[in-house]
Every structure is written in C-alpha cells, then in structure tokens.
N, C-alpha and C positions, 0 to 999 in steps of 0.2 A: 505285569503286562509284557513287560520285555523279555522275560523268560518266557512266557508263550510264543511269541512273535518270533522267538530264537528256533522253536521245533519245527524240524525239516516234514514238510507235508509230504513226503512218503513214508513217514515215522506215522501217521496222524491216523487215526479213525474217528468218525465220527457215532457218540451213541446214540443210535436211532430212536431209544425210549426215548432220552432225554431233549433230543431232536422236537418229536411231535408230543412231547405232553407239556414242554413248557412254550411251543406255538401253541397249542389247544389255551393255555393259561392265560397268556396273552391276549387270546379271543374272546377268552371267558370276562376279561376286565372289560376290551375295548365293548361287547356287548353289553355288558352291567352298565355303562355311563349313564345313561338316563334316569338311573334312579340315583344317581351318586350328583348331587348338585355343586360337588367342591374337585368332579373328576376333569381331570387335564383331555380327556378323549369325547367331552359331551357334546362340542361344537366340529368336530371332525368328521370328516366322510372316511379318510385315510389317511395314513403317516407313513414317512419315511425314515430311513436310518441311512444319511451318505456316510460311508468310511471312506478315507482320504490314503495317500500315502502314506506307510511307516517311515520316518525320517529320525533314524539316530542321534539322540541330545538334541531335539527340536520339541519340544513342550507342548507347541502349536499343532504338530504330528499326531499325538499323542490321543485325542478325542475319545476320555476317560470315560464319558457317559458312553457314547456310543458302544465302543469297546467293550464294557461292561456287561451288554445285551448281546453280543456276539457270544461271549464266554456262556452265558446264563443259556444260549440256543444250542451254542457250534463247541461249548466248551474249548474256544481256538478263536484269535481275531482274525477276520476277513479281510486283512486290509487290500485298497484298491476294488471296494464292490458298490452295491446300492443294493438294499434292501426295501421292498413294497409293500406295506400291506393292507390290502383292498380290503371291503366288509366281507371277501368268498375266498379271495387268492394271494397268496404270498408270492411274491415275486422277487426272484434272486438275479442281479444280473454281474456274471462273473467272470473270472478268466479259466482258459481251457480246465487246470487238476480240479480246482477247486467246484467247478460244475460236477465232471466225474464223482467227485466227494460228494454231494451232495443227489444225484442221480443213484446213487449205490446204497442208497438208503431204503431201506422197505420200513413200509408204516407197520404200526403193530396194530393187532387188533384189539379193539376197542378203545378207540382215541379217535375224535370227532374231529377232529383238525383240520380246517381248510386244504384246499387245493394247494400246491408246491408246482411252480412254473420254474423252470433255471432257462435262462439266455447266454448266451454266449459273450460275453466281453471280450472284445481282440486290442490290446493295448494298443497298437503301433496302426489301428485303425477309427476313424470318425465315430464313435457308436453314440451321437446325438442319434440318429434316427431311431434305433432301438428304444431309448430312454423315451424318445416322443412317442413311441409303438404301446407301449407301456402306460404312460401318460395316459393316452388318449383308453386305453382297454380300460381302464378304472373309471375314465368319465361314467363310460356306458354302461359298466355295473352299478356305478351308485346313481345313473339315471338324473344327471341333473347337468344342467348347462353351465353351472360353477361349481367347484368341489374345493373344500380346506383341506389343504392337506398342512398334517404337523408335521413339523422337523424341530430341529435344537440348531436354532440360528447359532448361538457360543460356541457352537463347535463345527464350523465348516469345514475344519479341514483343508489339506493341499494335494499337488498335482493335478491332474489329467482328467481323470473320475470325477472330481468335484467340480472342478471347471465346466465339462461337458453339462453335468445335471442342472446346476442355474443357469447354463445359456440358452440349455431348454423348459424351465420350468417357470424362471425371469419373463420370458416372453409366449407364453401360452396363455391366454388374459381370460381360458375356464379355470386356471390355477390360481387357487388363493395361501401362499405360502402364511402356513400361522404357527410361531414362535411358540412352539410347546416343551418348555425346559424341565418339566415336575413330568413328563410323560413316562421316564423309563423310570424312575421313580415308584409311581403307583403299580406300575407291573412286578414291584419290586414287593409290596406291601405285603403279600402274602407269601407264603414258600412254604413249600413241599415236604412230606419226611425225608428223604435222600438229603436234600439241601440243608435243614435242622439237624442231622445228624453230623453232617460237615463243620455246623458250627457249634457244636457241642464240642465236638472233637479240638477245632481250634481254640472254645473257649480254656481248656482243659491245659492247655499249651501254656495261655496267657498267664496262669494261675503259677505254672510250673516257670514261670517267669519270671512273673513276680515273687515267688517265695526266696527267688533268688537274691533278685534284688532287695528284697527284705533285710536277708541275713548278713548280702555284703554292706548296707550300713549299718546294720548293728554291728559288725566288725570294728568299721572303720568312726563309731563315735566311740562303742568302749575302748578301743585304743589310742582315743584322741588325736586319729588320722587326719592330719588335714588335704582335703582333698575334694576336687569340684564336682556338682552335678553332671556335668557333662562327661565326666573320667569312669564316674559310677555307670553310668549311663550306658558309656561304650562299653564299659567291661562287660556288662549283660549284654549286650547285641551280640559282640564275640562270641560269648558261647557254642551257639551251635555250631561255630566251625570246627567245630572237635566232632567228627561222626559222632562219639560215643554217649555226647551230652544226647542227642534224639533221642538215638536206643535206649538210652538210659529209661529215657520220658516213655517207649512204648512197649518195653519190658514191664515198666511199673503199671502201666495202664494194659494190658493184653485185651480185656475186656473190648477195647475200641478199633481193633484191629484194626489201626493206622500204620499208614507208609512212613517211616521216617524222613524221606527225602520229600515230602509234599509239603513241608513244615517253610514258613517266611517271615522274617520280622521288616516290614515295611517301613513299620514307624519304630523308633527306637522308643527305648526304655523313657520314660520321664519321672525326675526325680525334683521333687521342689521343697524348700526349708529357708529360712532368716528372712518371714518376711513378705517375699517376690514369689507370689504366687500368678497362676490366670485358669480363670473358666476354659479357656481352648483347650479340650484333651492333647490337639496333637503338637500343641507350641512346645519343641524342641527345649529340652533340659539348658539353663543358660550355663554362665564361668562361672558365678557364685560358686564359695564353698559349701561345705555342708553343715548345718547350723543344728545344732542341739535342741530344738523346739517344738514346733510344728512341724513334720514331714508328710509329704504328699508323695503316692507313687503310683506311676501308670504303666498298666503293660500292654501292650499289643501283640496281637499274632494273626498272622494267615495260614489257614488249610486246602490244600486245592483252589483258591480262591476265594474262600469265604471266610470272612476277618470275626477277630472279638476283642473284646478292653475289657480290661477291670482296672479299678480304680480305690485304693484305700490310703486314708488318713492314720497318721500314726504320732504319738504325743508324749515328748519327753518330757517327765517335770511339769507336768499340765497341773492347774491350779482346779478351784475347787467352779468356779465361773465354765472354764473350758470343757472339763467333764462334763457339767449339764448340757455345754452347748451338745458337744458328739452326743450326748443319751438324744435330745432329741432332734439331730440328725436322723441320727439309724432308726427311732420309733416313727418320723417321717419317711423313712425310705420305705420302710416294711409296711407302710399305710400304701404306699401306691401299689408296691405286688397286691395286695387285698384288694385294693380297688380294679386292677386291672381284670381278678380273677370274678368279682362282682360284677364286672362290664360287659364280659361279653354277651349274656342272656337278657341285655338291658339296655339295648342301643346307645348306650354309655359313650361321648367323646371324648377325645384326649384335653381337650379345652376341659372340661368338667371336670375332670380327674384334677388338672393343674391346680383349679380351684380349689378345689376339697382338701388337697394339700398343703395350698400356701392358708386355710385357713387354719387348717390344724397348727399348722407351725408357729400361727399369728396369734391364739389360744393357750399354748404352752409358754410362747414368751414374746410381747407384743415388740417389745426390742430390735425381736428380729421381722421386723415388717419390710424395712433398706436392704436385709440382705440376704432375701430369697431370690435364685436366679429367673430368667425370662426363659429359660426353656430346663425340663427335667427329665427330656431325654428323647432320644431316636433312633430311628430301624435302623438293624446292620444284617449282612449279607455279602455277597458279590460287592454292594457298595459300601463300605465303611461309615459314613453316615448318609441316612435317608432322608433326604429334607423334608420331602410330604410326611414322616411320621413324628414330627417335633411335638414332642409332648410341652405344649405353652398354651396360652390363657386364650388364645382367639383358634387355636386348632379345630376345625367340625370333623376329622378324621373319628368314623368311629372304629372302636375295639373290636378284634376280629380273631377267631383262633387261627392256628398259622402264623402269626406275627413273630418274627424275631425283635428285639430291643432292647438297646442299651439303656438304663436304668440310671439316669444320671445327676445326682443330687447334689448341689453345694449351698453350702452358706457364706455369702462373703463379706470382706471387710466388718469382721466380728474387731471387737477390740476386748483387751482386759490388762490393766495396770497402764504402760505406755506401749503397748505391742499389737500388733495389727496383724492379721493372719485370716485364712481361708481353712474351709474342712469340705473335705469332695468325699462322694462314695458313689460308686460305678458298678455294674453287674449286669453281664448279659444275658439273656432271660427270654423266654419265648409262650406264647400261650398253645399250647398244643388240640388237637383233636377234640379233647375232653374238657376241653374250657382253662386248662388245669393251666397254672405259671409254674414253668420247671426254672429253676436257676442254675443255668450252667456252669456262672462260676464259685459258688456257692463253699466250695473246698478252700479259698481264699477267705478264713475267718475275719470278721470284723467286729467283732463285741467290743466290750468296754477294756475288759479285761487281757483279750488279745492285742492290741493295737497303744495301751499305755504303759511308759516303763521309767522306773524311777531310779535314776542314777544315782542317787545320794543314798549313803548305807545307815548312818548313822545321822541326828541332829551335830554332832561336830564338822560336818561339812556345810550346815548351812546357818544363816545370821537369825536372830532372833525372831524381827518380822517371818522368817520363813520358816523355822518351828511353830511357830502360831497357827501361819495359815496351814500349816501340816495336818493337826488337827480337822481343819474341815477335807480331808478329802475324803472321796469315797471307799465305805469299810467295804465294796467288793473288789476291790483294784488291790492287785496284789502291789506290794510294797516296791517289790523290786521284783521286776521279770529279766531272768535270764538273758544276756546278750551273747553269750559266747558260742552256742550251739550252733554249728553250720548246716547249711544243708547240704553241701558235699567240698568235705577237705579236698579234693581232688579239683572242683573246678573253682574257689571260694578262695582259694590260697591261705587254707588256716592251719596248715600241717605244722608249721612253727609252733604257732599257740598252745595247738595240743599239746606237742612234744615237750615246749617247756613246761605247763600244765603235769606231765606225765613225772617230766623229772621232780618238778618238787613234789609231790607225791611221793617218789621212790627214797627222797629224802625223808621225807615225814615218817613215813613205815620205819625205815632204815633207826631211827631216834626211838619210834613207838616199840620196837625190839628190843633197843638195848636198856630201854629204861623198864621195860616189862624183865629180861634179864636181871636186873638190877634189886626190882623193889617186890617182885613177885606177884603171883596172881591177885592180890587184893588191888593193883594197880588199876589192872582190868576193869572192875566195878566202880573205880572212880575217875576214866576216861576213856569210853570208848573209841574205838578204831576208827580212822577215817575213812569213812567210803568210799572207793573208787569210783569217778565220775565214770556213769552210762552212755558209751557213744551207740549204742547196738539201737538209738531211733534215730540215726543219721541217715539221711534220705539220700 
C-alpha cells in the first residue's frame, strides 16, 4: 500500500479496461444480491467507500479494506476522496488531478457499466454541500424516502474528507448508515483471468521461496547449526534485495513474463519446529531455535498486488504413528480439490465441503476427531485472506468458478510417545472457467516421500527401542534423503560445504590412483571409482 501511495500521480495512468470491467463486476454482485440470501448488499439501496487521509506510521490512516477496492478499480489508492455507488451512478468526488484522471478515461466498448459522475473536491473549501448534493441525487434514484446505505464503520478514517461525510450523512434522517464489513469482501469472491493470472504468477514466487527456505534448514540441521526461526526467516525475506535473486526466478520462469520489480514479500518467511507451533498462517516465526522434528514452513508473496502462501509440513526422524498421520493429512487435502471441482455444477457449499472432510478424516482415524481445525481455508487476491470465503462448518458460500483459494489443512495437537506437534499443508488453487481446480502452487512437492528425512545412517546411532520401532516405518520413505543439495550456492551460503565436499574427493581419487598404480587393474573390479557428486541440478 505504501509503495503505491509513494507513485507521483503524473507518473500514474489509469487502465481504462480495468477501470469499467471491474465497476461492471461490482454491479454484477451488487445486482445478484437477492438471490444470494448470505449477501452483505441484499438490504442496501447504496454503499459508500470514505478514503480518509494517508498519514505516515499511522495504522488508523491506513483503511486496508477500503484501499483494497481502490487498487482492485484505480489500481492506485485515492486517498482524500468518497466513492458512491448508486443502483445507475458511481459517483467520485475528488480533488482537481485525480478528477482529470478519471475524466480521461474512455469506456470501451462493450462494458455495461453504469454512469461515472466525477465532482470536484476543493480541500481548503466547505464541500459538505456537494456531499449532501450527492446524498440527496441517490435518494431520488432509488426512489424512497429512506435509503441504507453501507459503509465499513472499522474503518473511518481521518482528516477533512471524512469529517465532512458524517456531518452530512449523521444528520440527514432519509440516511440509514448500515455497517457492511464482508462488503468488499463478496466483490472479491470472484476474479477475472488478468487477476488469476497475477496470482498464479505470485503463487510461482511463493514456491521459489520456499524451496529456499527448505534447503536453508536442511543446511543448518545437517550441520547442526544452531540457530532461531526468526534468523532463518530473515535470511529468506533478504533475498530479493539482490536484483539478481528476481531475475533469477523470471529467467527460470520466461513462460510468465513477469516484471521482476513487481515482486513483495509482506509477510515474512515463517518457520516453526520443537513443539510451538499456531493455525495463524501469518504469526511471525518466534526466538525458538530450530528443532530436529516437526518442521512447518510458510511462504508468502505479492505480485502487482495480489498475494499467495503455500504451506508444507516437513519430518525428521518421524515415527511409524506420524507417517500415517501426514498420509492422511495429504489423502484429506486432495479430497477437498475433488470436492471443490465436484461443486461447482452442484450448488455445493463451503460448509458441506467442511463436512465431507472432517468426516473422512473422522473414518480414517477417529482420534483425530479434537484435531481438525474450525476453518480449511479462504479466498486470496488483492486481499490476503477473504473472510466471506472461509471454508468451515456453518459457511452457505456456494462454489463458484472464478474463485481463488487458499487451501488450508492442519491437524492439531496430534501427540505420539511424549511430544505434541501440528502438521499444516497450504496451496493456492483457483477454480477456473471450466470448472477445472488448477494448483498454482503445486511445484512445491509434498508427498510422503518428499517432505521426510532420516538423519540417522546406520542402527549405531540409535538405542535399541529405536531400531525396533525402525522396522515399522514406511517401506516407501526413503531411508535417508539427501540434505546437502542447495538450491543456489550463491544465495544459500553453502560454497564452503561444496568446496570441502570437493576436496575430500580430490583426496579420494588422489589414493584411488596411487593404489590402482600399485596393485594394477584387477584393483578396478574389486573397488569401483567414486562418483563425483552432481551439482548440474542446482537451481
């Protein structure tokens, strides 16, 4: 938001498609309300959007929802305006450029999009009367001697602008101000190909994030680093201050012809292990160090504006208990993409899905009945998470193509032996045109087999109870997964490793010479060469 708010509006255009086809969208909902009985616009004549002043380090300034729909229309916040929209006319009332900017817009053709009114806002003059001018033209379109109009009380905003609109709206008694907080929300529910493409792109990012954050703790437990979630954490956010980490990500990806510089991490990296885990995607990675056991990792990104997460569970030394739990995590998780994609030609709700879910989970192992969570996932977009699309037990949201959604499954407070631990999986995911659920972050593996890895090389590392229970683990899980492969010596900081890696090598060879010198080729057939380690699928 405050990078936006940074761009000098003689820098600024406005896109005129994207101008009148997501007012047309807008209109397209607020018309749907009467058949939608769970819609925030069904009791509304008209709603408002007051933006207040930008106020630097002021929170309260800040007016995230509102702002939100500015970017989603004007792709740019209007701060200091008032936004109208009547059941015919959108009405803007603004200051002198930003009338201009909006005046210089031509409709395109074929876009049904109401009437566009711009007013003149003069700062350093009275424009209650306007506002009432205003007021009063919307009575007498919707034709009634009291009219609701919604706003988002939580977020009124400050200065001048906002002040002026309740002294006039306060005391006009045909006005019925009605708290509509889920409003931009539902306008949010569906999105566009342009906009799904934006979050494919940024889901793409989150991936290339977390692979990061992957390989920096497999680093830092094979070498028995100790060091905190929030260290790991930072070192991922840093990244992209290196130009060359972007390019990196849009060299690799050409297909998506992204901007490198459109790229944001809002929310840092979250990294969780020993223990202390939480459901809140976005609760900030704590001091804890990093624990050998359970590890949970989140990543986020923004593109242009429009965010994605992905979320995977990862398991060191995981017992034969743990393993079933993850199998069926993930045979849960892959049940609701199937229901989602069954939904939509089915007036299918997010509430019923919930169901179908916690029952299959409940069926596989009734155990887990305490620790399926209260919601399993929500829209993302321009908003990061969408409250009306909370996929939980009482949601009546039905399935819709168009949806974007993060895909959010945990099981909590699992136990096995004396250890207490959480397992999450996360994927942002959209139902497109054709009914169809594409998984945008889907290049972020999570099988069984990718996400467990087993430290101990041999039974001489571990006690007798624990070759026993060795035996039961799963014959698909590989013994031991590689922890040393980076994905780039360059921002990972494992050029040492290699190096040493390299030298004792050139030592090994160096021995396998002179003893093949030595004993002669029959040598050969009873000890083959050591294979130089393959760095050529270093990402």
């Amino acid at each position: 938001l405050k990078k936006l708010l940074n761009i000098k509006m003689s820098d600024y255009k406005i896109d005129s498609e994207r101008f009148y086809t997501h007012i047309q969208h807008i209109y397209d909902v607020f018309g749907d309300s009467d058949k939608n009985e769970q819609s925030s616009f069904k009791n509304l004549d008209a709603f408002v959007l007051i933006r207040g002043k930008y106020i630097p380090d002021n929170d309260q300034s800040l007016q995230l929802t509102t702002s939100r729909l500015h970017e989603y229309i004007l792709s740019y916040d209007f701060a200091d305006s008032i936004i109208f929209f009547s059941p015919k006319t959108v009405y803007f009332l603004l200051a002198a450029k930003k009338k201009m900017m909006i005046e210089s817009i031509k409709r395109p053709s074929g876009i049904n999009a109401p009437e566009i009114k711009v007013i003149l806002r003069s700062p350093p003059d009275d424009n209650t009367p306007k506002i009432k001018n205003i007021l009063e033209n919307i009575i007498k379109e919707v034709n009634k001697s009291n009219i609701n109009l919604g706003y988002i009380k939580e977020e009124k905003g400050m200065g001048k602008t906002v002040e002026e609109f309740y002294s006039v709206a306060e005391n006009m008694s045909e006005i019925n101000l009605i708290d509509s907080p889920l409003l931009v929300d539902e306008i949010f529910q569906v999105k566009d190909k342009v906009e799904l493409n934006l979050i494919n792109i940024s889901s793409k990012y989150s991936c290339y994030l977390l692979e990061y954050l992957n390989k920096e703790f497999e680093d830092d437990v094979e070498d028995e680093k100790t060091i905190t979630h929030e260290k790991i954490s930072s070192i991922i956010k840093n990244l992209p201050e290196k130009e060359s980490f972007n390019k990196k990500f849009v060299d690799k990806n050409s297909k998506l012809k992204a901007d490198p510089n459109s790229f944001e991490i809002k929310y840092a990296p979250v990294i969780q292990s020993g223990g202390k885990y939480t459901w809140d995607p976005f609760q900030p990675s704590d001091k804890n160090k990093l624990s050998s056991d359970i590890i949970i990792c989140k990543s986020f990104a923004t593109y242009k504006e429009y965010n994605s997460q992905v979320i995977r569970t990862f398991m060191i030394d995981s017992d034969k208990t743990q393993q079933t739990q993850y199998k069926i995590l993930l045979a849960a998780f892959d049940k609701i993409i199937s229901l989602l994609k069954e939904s939509v030609s089915k007036n299918v709700t997010f509430g019923e899905i919930y169901n179908q879910v916690k029952e299959f989970i409940i069926t596989k192992d009734e155990n887990l009945s305490e620790c399926i969570p209260e919601c399993m996932g929500y829209g993302v977009g321009i908003e990061y998470s969408n409250e009306s699309l909370r996929i939980t037990e009482s949601s009546k949201v039905l399935v819709e193509k168009g949806m974007a959604l993060f895909i959010y499954l945990s099981l909590d407070n699992l136990k096995t032996k004396n250890k207490t631990y959480m397992m999450q999986l996360g994927d942002t995911v959209c139902i497109n045109e054709n009914g169809d659920v594409i998984n945008f972050t889907e290049k972020s593996p999570k099988g069984l087999n990718d996400i467990h890895y087993e430290l101990k090389n041999n039974s001489e590392d571990k006690d007798d109870d624990e070759n026993t229970n060795n035996k039961n683990y799963d014959s698909t899980v590989r013994v031991t997964r590689h922890m040393g492969q980076k994905v780039d010596e360059k921002f990972i900081n494992a050029e040492k490793r290699k190096e040493h890696q390299e030298e004792l090598l050139k030592r090994k060879n160096e021995e396998f010479k002179r003893r093949l010198t030595e004993e002669g080729e029959n040598f050969l057939r009873e000890e083959p060469a050591v294979k130089k380690k393959n760095y050529s699928n270093l990402i």
